[in-house]
N, C-alpha and C positions, 0 to 999 in steps of 0.2 A: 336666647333673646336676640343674639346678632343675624341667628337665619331668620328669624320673624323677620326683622325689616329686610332683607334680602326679600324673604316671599313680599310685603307690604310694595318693595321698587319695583317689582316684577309686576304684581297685579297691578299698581296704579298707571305702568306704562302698559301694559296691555287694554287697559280700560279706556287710557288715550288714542293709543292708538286705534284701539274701536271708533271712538268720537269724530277724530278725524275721517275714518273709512265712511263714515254715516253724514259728515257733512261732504264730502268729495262728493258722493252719489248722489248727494239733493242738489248737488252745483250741477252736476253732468245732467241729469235728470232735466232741470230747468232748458239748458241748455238745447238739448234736446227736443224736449218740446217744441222753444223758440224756434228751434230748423224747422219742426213738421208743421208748427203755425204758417213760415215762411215758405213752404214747398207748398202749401194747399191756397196761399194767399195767390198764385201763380194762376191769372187767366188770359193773357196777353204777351204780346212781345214786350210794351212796358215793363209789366210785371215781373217777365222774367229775367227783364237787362239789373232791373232792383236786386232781384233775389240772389242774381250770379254777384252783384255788387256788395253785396251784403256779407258776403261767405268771408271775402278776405276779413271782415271785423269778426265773424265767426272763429277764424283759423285763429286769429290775435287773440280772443278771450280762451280760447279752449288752451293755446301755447303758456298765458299767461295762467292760467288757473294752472296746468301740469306743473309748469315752476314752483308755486306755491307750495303747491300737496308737498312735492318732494323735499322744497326748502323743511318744512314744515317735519316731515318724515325725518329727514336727519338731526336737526336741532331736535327731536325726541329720543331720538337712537342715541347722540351724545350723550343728552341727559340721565339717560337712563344707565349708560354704560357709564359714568362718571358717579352715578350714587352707586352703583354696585361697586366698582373699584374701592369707593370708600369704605362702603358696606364690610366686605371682603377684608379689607384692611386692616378695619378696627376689630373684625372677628379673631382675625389672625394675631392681634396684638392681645386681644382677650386671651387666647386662650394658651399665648407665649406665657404671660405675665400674670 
C-alpha cells in the first residue's frame, strides 16, 4: 500500500510537471507570435525605431516568464521530493513495525 502512494507522488508530479511544460509553451508561443506581429508590422524608419524599442520589453517578459517556469520547476521538485521522503518513511516504518 505504501508503494501505491509512492507510484500516486510520482504520477501526480509527472502530470504537473506536464501541465506546467504545456502552459510554458503557450506563454512562449504567444510571445512569439507577438515578435512576428512586431517584425511584419515594420515599413519605415518609424516603425522600426518602435520595433528595436519594443525588444528591450520583449527581453524583460521572456527573462521574467524564465524565472517563473523555473521558480515554478523547483517548488514541484521539493514538493515532490518531500512527499516521497515521507512516502519512504512511513513505508520503512511499515514494514519495521
Amino acid at each position: 500500500a505504501q508503494f501505491t502512494r509512492v507510484n500516486e507522488i510520482m504520477t501526480d508530479g509527472f502530470q504537473k510537471a506536464l501541465q506546467l511544460n504545456t502552459e510554458a509553451m503557450q506563454q512562449y508561443a504567444q510571445l512569439s507570435a507577438n515578435h512576428a506581429q512586431d517584425v511584419w508590422g515594420i515599413s519605415d524608419f518609424d516603425s522600426m525605431q518602435n520595433y528595436l524599442s519594443r525588444q528591450a520589453e520583449l527581453m524583460n517578459q521572456i527573462g521574467t516568464r524564465v524565472t517563473a517556469d523555473v521558480q515554478a520547476y523547483v517548488a514541484l521538485g521539493e514538493s515532490v521530493s518531500d512527499n516521497l521522503q515521507s512516502a519512504f518513511k512511513e513505508s520503512i516504518t511499515a514494514l519495521s513495525g
